[in-house]
C-alpha positions in Angstrom: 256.3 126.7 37.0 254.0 124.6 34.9 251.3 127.0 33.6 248.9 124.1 33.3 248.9 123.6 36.9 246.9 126.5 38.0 243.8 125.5 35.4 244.2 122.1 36.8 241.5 123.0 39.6 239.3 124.9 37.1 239.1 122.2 34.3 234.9 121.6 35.5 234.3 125.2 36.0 236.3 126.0 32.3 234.3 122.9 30.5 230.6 124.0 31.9 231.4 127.4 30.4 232.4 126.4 27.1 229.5 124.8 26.4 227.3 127.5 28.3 228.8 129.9 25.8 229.0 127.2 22.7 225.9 124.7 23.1 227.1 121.4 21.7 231.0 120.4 21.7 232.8 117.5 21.2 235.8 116.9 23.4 238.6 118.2 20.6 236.4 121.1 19.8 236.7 122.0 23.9 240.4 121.5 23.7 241.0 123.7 21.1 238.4 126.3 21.9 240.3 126.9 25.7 243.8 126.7 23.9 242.2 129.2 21.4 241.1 131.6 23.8 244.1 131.3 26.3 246.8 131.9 23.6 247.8 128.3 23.9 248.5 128.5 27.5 245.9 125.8 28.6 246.2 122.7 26.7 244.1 120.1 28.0 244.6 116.6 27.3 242.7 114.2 26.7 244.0 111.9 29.7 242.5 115.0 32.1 239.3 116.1 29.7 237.5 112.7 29.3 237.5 111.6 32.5 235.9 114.4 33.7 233.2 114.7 30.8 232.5 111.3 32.0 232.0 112.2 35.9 230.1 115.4 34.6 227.5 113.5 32.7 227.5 110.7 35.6 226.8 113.3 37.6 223.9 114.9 35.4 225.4 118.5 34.7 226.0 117.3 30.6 224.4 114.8 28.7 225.8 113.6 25.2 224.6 112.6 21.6 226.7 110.7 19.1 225.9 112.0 15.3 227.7 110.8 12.2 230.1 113.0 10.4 231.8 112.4 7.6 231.1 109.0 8.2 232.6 109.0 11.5 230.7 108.9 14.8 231.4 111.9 16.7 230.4 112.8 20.7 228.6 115.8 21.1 228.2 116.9 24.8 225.8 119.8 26.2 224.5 121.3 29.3 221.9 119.7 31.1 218.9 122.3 33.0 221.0 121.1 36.6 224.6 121.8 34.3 223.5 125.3 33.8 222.3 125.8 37.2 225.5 124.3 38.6 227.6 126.4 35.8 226.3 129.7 37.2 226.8 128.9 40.6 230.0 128.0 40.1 231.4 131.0 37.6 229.7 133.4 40.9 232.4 131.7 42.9 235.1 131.8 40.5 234.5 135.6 39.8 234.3 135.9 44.1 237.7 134.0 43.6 239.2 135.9 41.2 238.7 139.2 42.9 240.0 137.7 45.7 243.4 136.9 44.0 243.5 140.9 42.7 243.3 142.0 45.6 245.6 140.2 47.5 248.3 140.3 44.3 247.4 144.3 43.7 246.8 143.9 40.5 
């Protein structure tokens, strides 16, 4: 079984929370952070991540600022006051979700 599969469904709830808990990211910052704190068992890609930080802000739950570093132009994306509304909303249901799954695994 393909341990990225199960996060698949959970990449808009996981990216919300990141930056609930972090403020500002850019996208290889959000990578790393989930990789980080899942002992390298979720490893987004880019091909799945910026898609969806682009439906996100079309959406209006982020918004994004580009600043210079080291010379470079980096993407910065953050919560928007409807993004943080939507973000606890949705980690409720997760949480509802997740207690769900212990109960019906016995764990």
């Amino acid at each position: 079984m393909k341990k990225n599969g199960l996060y698949k469904g959970t990449l808009k709830n996981i990216i919300l929370k990141l930056l609930t808990e972090e403020g500002r990211m850019y996208g290889y910052q959000m990578t790393q952070r989930a990789k980080d704190l899942t002992k390298g068992d979720l490893k987004m890609t880019e091909g799945a991540l910026y898609p969806l930080l682009h439906k996100l802000e079309s959406d209006g739950l982020i918004d994004s600022e580009v600043r210079k570093v080291n010379g470079r132009d980096r993407k910065y994306y953050f919560l928007t006051e409807k993004g943080l509304k939507t973000q606890v909303e949705y980690e409720k249901e997760m949480i509802s979700y997740i207690t769900h799954l212990k109960t019906i695994f016995d764990l």
